[in-house]
C-alpha positions as CSV (number, residue, x, y, z in Angstrom):
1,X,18.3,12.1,-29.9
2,X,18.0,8.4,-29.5
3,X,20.8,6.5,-27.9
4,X,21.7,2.6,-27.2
5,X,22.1,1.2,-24.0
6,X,23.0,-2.1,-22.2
7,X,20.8,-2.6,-19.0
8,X,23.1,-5.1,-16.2
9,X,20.3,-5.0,-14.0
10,X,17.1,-3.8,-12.6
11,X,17.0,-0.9,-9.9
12,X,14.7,-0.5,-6.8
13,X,11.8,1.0,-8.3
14,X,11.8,-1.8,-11.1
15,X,13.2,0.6,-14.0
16,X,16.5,-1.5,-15.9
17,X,20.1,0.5,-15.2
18,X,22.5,0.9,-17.0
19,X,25.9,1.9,-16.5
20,X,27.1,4.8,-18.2
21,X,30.4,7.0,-18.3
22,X,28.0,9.4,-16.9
23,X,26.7,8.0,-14.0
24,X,23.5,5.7,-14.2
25,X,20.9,5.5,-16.3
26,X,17.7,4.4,-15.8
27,X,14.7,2.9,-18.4
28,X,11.7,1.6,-16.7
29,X,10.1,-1.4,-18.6
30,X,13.8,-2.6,-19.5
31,X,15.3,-5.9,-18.2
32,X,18.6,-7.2,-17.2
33,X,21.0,-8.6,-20.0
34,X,19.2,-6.2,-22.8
35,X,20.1,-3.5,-25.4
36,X,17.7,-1.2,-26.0
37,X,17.3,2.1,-28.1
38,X,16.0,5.2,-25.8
39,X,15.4,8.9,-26.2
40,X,15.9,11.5,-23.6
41,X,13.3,12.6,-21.0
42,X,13.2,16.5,-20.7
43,X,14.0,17.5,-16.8
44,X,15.3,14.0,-15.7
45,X,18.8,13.9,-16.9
46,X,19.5,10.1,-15.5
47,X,16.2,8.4,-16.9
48,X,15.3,7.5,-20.9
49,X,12.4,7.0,-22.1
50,X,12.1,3.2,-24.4
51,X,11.8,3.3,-27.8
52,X,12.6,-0.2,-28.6
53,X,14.1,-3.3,-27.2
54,X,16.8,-4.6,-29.7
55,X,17.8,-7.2,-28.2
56,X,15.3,-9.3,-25.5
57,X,16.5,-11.1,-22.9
58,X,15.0,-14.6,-22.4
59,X,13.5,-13.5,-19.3
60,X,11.0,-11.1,-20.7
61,X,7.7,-12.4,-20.9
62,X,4.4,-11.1,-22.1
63,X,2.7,-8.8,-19.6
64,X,-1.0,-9.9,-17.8
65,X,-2.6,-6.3,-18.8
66,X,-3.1,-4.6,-22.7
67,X,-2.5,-1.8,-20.4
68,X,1.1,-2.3,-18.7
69,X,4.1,0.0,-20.3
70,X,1.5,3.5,-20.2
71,X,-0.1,3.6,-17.1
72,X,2.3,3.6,-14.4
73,X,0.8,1.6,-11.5
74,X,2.7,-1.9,-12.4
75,X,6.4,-1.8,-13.0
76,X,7.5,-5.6,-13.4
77,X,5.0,-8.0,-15.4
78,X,7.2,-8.5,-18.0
79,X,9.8,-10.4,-16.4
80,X,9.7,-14.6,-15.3
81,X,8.0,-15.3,-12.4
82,X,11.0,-16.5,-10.5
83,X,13.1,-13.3,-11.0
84,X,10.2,-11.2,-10.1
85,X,10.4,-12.8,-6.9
86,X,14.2,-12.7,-6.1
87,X,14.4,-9.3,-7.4
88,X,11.5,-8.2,-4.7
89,X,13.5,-10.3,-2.5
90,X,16.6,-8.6,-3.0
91,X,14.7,-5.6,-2.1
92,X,15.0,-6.4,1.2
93,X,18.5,-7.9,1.5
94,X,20.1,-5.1,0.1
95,X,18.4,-2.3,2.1
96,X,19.9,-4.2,5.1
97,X,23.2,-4.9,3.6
98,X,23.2,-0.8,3.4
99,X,22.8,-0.1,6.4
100,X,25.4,-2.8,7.6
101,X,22.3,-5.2,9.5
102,X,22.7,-8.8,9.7
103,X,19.4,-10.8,9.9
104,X,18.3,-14.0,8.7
105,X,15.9,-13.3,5.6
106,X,13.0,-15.4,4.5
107,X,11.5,-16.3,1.2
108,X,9.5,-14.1,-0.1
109,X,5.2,-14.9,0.7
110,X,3.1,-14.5,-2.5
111,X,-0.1,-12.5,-0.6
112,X,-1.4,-11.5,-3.9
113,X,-4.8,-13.6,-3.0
114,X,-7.7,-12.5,-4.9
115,X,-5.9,-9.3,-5.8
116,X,-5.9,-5.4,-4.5
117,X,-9.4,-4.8,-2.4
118,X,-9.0,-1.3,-2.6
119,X,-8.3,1.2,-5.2
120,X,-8.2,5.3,-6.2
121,X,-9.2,6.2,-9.6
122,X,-7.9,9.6,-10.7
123,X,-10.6,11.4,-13.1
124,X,-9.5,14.6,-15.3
125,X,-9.8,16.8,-18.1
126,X,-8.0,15.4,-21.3
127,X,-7.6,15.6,-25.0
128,X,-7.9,13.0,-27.2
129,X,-10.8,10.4,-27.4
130,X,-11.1,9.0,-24.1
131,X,-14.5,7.6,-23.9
132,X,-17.9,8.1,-26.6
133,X,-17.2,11.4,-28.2
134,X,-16.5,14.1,-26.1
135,X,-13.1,13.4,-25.3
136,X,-12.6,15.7,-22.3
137,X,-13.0,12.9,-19.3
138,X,-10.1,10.3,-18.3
139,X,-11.0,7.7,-15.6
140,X,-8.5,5.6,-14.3
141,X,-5.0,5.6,-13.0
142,X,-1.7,8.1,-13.6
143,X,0.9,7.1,-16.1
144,X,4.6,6.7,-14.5
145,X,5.8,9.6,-13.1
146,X,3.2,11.6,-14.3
147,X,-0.2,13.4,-13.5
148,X,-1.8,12.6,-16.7
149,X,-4.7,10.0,-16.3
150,X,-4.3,6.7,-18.4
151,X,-7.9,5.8,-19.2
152,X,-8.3,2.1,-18.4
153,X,-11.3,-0.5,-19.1
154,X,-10.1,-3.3,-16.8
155,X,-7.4,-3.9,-13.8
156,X,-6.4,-7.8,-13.2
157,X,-4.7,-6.9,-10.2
158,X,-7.8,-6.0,-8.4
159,X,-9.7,-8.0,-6.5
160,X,-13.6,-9.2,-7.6
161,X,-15.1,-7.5,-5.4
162,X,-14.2,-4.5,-6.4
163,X,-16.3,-5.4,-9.9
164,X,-18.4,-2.7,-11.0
165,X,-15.9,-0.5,-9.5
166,X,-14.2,1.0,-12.5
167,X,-18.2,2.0,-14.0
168,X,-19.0,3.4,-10.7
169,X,-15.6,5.7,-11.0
170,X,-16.8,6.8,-14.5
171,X,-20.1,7.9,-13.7
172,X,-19.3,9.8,-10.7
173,X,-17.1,11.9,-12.8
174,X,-19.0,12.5,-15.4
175,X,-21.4,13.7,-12.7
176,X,-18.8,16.1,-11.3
177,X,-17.0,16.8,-14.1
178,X,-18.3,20.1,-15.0
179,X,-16.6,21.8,-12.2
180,X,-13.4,20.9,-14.2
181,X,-11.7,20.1,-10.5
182,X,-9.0,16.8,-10.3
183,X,-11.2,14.1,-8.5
184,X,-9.4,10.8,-6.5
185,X,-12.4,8.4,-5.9
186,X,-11.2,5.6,-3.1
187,X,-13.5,2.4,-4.2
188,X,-13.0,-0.4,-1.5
189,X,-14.3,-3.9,-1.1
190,X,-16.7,-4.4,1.5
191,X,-18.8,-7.4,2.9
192,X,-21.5,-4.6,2.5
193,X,-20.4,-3.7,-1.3
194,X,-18.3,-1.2,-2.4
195,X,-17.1,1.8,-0.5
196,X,-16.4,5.1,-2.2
197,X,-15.2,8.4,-1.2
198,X,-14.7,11.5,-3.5
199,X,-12.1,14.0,-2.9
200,X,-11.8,16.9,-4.8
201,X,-14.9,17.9,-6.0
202,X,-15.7,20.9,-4.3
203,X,-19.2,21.9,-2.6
204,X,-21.9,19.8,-4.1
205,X,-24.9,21.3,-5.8
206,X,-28.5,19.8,-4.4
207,X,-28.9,18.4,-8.1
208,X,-25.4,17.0,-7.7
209,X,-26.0,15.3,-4.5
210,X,-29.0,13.6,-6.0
211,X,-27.5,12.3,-9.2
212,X,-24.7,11.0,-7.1
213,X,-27.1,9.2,-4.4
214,X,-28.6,8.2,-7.8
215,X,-25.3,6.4,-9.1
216,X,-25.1,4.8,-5.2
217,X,-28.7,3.2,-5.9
218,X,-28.1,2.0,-9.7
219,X,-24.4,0.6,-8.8
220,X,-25.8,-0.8,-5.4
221,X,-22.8,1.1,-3.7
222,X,-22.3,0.4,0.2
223,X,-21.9,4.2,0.9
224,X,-20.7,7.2,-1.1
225,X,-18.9,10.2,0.7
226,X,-17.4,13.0,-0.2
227,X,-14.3,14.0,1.9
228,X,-15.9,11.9,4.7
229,X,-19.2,13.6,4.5
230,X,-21.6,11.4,3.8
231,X,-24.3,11.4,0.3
232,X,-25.8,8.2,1.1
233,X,-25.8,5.0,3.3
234,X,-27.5,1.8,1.8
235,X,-25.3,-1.0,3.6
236,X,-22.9,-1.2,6.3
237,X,-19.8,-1.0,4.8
238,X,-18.1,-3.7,6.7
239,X,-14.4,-5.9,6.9
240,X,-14.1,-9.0,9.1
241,X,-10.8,-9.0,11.3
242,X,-9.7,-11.9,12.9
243,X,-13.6,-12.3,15.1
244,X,-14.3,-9.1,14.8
245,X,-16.2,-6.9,12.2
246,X,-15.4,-3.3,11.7
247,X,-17.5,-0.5,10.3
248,X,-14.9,1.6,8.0
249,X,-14.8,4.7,8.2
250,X,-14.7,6.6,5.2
251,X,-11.6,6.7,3.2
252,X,-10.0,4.2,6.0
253,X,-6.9,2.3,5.3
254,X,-6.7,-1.1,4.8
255,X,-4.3,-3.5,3.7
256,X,-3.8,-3.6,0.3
257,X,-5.3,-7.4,-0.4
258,X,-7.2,-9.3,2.1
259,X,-4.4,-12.4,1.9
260,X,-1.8,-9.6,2.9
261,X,-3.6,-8.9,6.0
262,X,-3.4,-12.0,6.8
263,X,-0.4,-13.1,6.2
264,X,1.0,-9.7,8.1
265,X,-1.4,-10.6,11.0
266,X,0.0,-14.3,11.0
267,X,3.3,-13.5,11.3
268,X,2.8,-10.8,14.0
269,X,1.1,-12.8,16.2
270,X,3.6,-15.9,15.5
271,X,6.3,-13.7,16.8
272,X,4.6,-12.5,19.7
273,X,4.0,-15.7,20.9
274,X,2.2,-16.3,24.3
275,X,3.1,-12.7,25.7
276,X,0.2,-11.6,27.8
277,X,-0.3,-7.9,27.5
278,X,1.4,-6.2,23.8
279,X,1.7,-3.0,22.7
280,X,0.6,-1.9,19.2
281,X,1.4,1.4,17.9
282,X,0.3,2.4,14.7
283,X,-2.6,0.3,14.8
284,X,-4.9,1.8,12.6
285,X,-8.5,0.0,12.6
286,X,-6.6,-3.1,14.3
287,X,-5.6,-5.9,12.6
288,X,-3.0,-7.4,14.5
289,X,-4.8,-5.7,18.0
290,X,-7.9,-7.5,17.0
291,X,-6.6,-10.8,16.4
292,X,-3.9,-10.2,19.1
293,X,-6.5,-9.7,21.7
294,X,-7.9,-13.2,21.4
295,X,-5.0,-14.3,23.9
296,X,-3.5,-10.8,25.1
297,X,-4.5,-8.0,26.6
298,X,-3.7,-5.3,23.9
299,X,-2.8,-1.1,24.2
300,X,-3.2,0.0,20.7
301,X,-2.4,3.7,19.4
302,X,-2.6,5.6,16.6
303,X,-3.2,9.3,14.9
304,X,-6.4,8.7,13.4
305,X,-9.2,9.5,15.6
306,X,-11.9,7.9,13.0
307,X,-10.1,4.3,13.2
308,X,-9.2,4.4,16.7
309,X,-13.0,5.3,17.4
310,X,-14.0,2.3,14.8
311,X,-11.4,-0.1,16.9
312,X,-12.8,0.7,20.0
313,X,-16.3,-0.6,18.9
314,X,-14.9,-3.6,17.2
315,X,-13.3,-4.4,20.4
316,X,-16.7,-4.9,22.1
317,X,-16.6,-8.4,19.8
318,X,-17.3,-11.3,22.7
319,X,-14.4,-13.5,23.6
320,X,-11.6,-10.9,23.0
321,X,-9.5,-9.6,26.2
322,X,-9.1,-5.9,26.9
323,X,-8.1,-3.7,23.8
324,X,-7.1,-0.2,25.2
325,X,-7.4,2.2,22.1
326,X,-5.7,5.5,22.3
327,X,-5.6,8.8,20.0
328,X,-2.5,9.3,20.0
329,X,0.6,11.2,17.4
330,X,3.4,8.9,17.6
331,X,5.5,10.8,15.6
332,X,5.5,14.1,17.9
333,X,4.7,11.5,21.4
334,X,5.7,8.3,21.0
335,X,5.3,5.4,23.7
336,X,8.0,6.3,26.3
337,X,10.2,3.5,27.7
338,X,8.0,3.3,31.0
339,X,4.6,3.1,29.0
340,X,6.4,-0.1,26.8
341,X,7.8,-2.1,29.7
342,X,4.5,-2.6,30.8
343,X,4.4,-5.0,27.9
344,X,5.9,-8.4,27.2
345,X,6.0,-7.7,23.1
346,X,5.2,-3.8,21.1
347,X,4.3,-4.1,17.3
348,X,4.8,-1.3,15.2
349,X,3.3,-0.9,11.6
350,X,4.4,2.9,10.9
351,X,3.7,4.7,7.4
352,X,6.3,4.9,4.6
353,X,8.2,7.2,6.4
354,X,8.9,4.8,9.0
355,X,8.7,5.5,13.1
356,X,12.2,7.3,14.1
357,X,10.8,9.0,17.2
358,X,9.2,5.6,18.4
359,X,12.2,3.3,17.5
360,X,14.4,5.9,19.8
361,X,11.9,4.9,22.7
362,X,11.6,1.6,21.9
363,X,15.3,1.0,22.0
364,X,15.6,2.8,25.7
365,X,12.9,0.2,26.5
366,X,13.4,-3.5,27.7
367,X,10.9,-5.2,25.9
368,X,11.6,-8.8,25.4
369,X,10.3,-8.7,21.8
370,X,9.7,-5.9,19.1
371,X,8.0,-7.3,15.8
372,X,8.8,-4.6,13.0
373,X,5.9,-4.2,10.2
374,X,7.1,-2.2,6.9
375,X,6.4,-0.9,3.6
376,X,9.6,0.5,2.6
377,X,12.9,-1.3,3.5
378,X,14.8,1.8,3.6
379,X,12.9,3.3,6.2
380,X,12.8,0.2,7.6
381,X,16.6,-0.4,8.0
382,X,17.0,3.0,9.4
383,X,14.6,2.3,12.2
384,X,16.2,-1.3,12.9
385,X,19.6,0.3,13.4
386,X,18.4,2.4,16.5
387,X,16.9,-0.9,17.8
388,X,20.2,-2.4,17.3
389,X,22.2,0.1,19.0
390,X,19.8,0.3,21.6
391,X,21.2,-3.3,22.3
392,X,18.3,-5.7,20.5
393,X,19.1,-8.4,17.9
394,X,17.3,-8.6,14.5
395,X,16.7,-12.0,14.5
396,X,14.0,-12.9,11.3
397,X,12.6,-10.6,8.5
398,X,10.0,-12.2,6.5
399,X,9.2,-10.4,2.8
400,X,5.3,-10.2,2.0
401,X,4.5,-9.1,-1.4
402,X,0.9,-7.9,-1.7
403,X,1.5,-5.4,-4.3
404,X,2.1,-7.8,-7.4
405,X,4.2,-6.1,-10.7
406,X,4.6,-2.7,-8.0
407,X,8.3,-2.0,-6.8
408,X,6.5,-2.0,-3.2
409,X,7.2,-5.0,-0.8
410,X,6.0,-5.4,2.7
411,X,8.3,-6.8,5.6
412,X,8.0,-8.5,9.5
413,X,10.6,-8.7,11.3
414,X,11.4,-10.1,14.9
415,X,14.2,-8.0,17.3
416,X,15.0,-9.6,20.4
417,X,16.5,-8.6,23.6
């Protein structure tokens, strides 16, 4: 039954909220100041689905993509510029209002760039004319809040070097498609081409294997894997960080643009300053340890033997001090307080679910200077209150937003002894 509502403003993971006598209510792709006519959504009592916006506030915009409002990996193009980026902001201040933490927070840093260098197409089984046809193959990225695949033609939020990347996607599962198994295939932009590994697929048949080393050759792919194992090799697939240049492992993480690196590594390394030897825990393939080794001598760690093994070689790059890469579950052994004060500064850069274990022995430590790197605030301001009562001062968080129209936003932040 379709109802009307009066969204006052717009909630963490971009959707508008409005009040009710109920509790909350929540429409994504609804905007502050508007009344809009929604329907229920079976099994989530406190969110609507839009039906139509009645009234629009003068803030709503048209969006960048034919595609935004179905599939479900951009939540905010519709809004001004300039209340996108309070709002994302805001995202910030208010996770640290929450947990009662006083800081001094910047603007927020557009590091958009060129757009997202890396991307994972979902292909599946679907009804409905999808592409030519048949009908039965969807390519492209999961609606919101859902598992059904939104075919898609074009992304603007990606990066050009990851052209060719969507057609690449398509004929790999159409190639694979017959063992009716959900494939993820991670495309990433490399300085060797693109990068792709397939998970899902099952064992590979030798006519398989061929057709996809096939696809590699015609789409003049870097390297295709599946679940790490390689199909074929016809470039290096390569990054440049800071003077170094890493071979990726398959699948590897990366930042999400090239600019966000960047502007993450920047600020890391502005707030460590001239300290001589740093700790940096969660480094992954090492972009802050890389850069940070130009004037410090650098103990990095992480869980991932495949980019602590592709650090160590990139830390043979001339002209870099000593990197000392470790293998290393920070979650179940994190750093102890003697291991840090060894160091004038420690970096952390932990997943979403933030780095409790470490921020306990970080706070027990008495290093001068912790510099904080996050992709969820909440997680965030639960680790910056141990460092707090462990007796350091948050003194500067910077917001980085390199997830454009995405209810994601990246954070630095200084703590001080």
């Amino acid at each position: 039954m379709a109802e009307r509502l009066s969204i006052s403003r717009l909630a963490h993971r971009g959707e508008g909220l409005a009040e009710t006598a109920a509790g909350p209510v929540y429409v994504a792709y609804a905007l502050p100041g508007e009344t809009v006519e929604v329907e229920p959504i079976p099994g989530h009592p406190d969110r609507r689905h839009l039906l139509r916006v009645d009234a629009a506030s003068p803030e709503r915009v048209a969006p960048v993509c034919r595609h935004f409002g179905v599939c479900g990996g951009c939540a905010v193009q519709h809004w001004t510029w300039d209340r996108y980026r309070a709002w994302k902001r805001d995202l910030v201040v208010t996770a640290l209002a929450q947990a009662g933490l006083r800081g001094d927070v910047d603007e927020l840093i557009d590091a958009h760039g060129e757009g997202r260098r890396r991307a994972v197409f979902h292909a599946r089984r679907g009804s409905g004319a999808q592409r030519g046809a048949s009908g039965i193959l969807q390519v492209g990225f999961a609606g919101l809040r859902s598992h059904d695949v939104v075919a898609i033609d074009r992304c603007p939020v990606l990066a050009p070097g990851l052209a060719g990347a969507l057609e690449a996607a398509w004929d790999i599962a159409e190639i694979l498609q017959a063992a009716g198994k959900p494939l993820d295939i991670q495309v990433t932009a490399t300085a060797g081409g693109l990068d792709v590994d397939v998970r899902g697929s099952g064992p590979l048949a030798a006519a398989q294997v061929a057709a996809l080393a096939g696809v590699a050759e015609a789409r003049k792919l870097a390297r295709l894997t599946r679940h790490g194992e390689l199909i074929v090799q016809r470039a290096a697939p390569t990054i440049t960080m800071g003077r170094a240049t890493v071979a990726l492992p398959p699948g590897a993480f990366l930042q999400a643009t090239e600019e966000g690196e960047a502007v993450l590594a920047r600020l890391v390394a502005d707030h460590v300053g001239k300290a001589k030897a740093v700790a940096d825990l969660f480094a992954g393939l090492g972009p802050f340890a890389l850069r940070l080794a130009e004037h410090a001598r650098v103990t990095a760690a992480d869980a991932d033997s495949a980019a602590v093994a592709a650090l160590k070689r990139a830390a043979a790059t001339p002209g870099l001090k000593s990197i000392e890469p470790h293998v290393r579950d920070l979650f179940r052994r994190p750093l102890t307080a003697v291991e840090l004060d060894r160091h004038d500064a420690a970096v952390f850069d932990p997943p979403r679910r933030g780095a409790e274990a470490q921020a306990r022995a970080l706070a027990a430590a008495s290093v001068p200077v912790i510099v904080a790197v996050s992709c969820n605030p909440a997680t965030f301001a639960r680790d910056a209150r141990i460092l707090v009562a462990g007796g350091y001062r948050l003194a500067r968080v910077t917001p980085v937003d390199q997830f454009r129209y995405a209810a994601h936003v990246e954070l630095v932040a200084r703590f001080e002894r």
